[in-house]
C-alpha positions as CSV (number, residue, x, y, z in Angstrom):
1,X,-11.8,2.5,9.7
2,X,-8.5,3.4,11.2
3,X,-7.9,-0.5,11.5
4,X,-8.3,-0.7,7.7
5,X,-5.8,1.9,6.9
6,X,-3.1,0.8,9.5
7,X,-3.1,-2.6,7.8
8,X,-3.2,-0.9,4.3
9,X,0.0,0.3,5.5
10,X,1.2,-2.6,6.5
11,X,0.7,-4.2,3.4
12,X,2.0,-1.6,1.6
13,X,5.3,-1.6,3.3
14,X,5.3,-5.4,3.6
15,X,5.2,-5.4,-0.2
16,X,7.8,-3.3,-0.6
17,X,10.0,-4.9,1.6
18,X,9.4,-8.2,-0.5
19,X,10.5,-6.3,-3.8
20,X,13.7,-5.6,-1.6
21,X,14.7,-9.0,-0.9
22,X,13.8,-10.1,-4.3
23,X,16.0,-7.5,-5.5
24,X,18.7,-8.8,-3.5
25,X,18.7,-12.1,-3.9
26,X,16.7,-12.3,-7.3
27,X,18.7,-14.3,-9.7
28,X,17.8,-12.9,-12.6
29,X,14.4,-13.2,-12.0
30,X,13.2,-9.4,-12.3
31,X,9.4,-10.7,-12.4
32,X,8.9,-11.3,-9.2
33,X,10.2,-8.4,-7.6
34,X,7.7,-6.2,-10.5
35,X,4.9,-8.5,-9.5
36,X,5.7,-7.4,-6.0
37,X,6.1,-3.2,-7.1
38,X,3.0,-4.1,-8.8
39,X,1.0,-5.1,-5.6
40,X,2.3,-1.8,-3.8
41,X,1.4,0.8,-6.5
42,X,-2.3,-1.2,-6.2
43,X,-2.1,-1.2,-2.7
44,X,-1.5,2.7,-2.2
45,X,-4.0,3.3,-5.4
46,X,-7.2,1.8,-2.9
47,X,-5.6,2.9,0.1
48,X,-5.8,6.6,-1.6
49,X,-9.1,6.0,-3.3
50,X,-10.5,4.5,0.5
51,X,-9.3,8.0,2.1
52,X,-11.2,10.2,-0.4
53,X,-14.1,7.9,-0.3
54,X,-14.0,8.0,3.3
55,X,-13.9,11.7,3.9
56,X,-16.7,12.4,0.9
57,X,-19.2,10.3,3.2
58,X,-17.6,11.7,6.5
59,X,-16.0,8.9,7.6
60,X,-12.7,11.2,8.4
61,X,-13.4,14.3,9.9
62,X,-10.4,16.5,9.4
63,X,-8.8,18.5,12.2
64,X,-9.8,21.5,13.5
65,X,-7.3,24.1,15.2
């Protein structure tokens, strides 16, 4: 499970590093770099949805001190 969430996170960043460069050197063409914003707010939605489902069915434990 821990693989699944680092590469979430990679995604997730990946994404928004494409929304970047689009920015950048987007010619106009806002669409691409919304399509782009669009992936990483859908992204971090199941990525937050996968962590609550995971600790409900005890797949995360949380610390203890």
């Amino acid at each position: 499970m821990r693989y699944v969430v680092i590469a979430m996170l990679i995604l997730i960043v990946g994404s928004l590093g494409s929304a970047a460069v689009h920015m950048v050197r987007g010619r106009g063409d806002s669409s691409r770099m919304a399509k782009a914003l669009a992936w990483r707010v859908g992204l971090s939605v199941a990525l937050f949805s996968l962590l609550m489902v995971g600790y409900y069915f005890g797949l995360f434990k949380p610390h203890q001190l």
